[in-house]
N, C-alpha and C positions, 0 to 999 in steps of 0.2 A: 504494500500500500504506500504512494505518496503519500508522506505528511505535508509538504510543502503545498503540494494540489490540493487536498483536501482542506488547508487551513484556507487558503485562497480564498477556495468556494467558499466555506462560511463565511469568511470576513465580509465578502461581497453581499451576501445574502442578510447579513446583522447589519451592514448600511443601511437595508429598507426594513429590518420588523427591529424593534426593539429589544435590547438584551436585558435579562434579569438574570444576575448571581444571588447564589444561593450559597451556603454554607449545611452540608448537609452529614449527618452522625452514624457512626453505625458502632452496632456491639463487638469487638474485640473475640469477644468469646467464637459468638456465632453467625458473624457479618448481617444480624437481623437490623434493618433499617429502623433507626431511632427517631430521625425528626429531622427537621432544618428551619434555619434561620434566614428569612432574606434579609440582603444584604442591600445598602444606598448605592446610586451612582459612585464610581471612585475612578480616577483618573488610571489608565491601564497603564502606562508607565513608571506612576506606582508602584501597581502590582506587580509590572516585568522587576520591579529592584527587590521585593518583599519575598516574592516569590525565584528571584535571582535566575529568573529567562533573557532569551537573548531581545536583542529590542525590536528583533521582526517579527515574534510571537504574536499572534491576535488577542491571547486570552480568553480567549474562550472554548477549553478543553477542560477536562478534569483535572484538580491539581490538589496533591495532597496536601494536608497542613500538616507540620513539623512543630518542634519545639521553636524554629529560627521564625516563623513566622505566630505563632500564638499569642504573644504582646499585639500584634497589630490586630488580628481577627477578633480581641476579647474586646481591645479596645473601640474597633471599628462597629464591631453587632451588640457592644453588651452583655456575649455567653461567656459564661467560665467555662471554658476545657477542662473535660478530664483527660488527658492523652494516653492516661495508665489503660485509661478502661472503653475507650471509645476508637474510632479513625475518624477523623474528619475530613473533609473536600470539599474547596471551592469550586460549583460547577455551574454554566451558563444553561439557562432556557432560555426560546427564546419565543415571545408572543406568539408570533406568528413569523410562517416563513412562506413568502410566498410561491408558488410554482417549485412545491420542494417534491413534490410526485411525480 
C-alpha cells in the first residue's frame, strides 16, 4: 500500500468535509473499546511536533499516545490518562466525505 497516495487522497478529500479528532481509550487487558473524548480544532503543526511526525504528515491517521505526548492531550481535553491500564489514540473522522464510494 502507498502511504504517500493514500495520505494525499484524504488530505484532499478533508479540504471539503470537515475533520473531527477524537481521543479514543481502550482496555489494556482486553482491547474492549472504553470511550472517547472529542477533541477542539488545534493547529496540525502542533501536533506534527507533539506527536514528533514529519511536517508533510496530514494528521489525520491513527496515532498512539505515549507518555511524550500525555501533558498535552490531558491538558488539551481535560482527561487524566491512565496509561498503566488503558491505550489511547488520536484518530480523525470525518463528517462527511464526499464521493468516497
Amino acid at each position: 500500500m502507498n502511504l504517500k497516495l493514500v495520505g494525499n487522497t484524504i488530505k484532499k478529500m478533508s479540504q471539503s468535509a470537515p475533520i473531527e479528532r477524537h481521543i479514543r481509550f481502550f482496555d489494556k487487558d482486553n482491547c474492549e473499546f472504553i470511550g472517547q473524548q472529542p477533541m477542539l480544532p488545534v493547529n496540525e503543526d502542533y501536533l506534527r511536533k507533539v506527536f514528533g511526525v514529519k511536517d508533510n504528515n496530514p494528521m489525520l491517521f491513527s496515532y498512539r499516545i505515549t507518555e511524550k505526548q500525555q501533558v498535552f492531550i490531558e491538558r488539551y481535553t481535560g482527561l487524566k490518562l491512565n496509561l498503566n491500564r488503558f491505550e489511547y489514540f488520536m484518530e480523525c473522522d470525518f463528517d462527511t466525505i464526499p464521493n468516497a464510494y
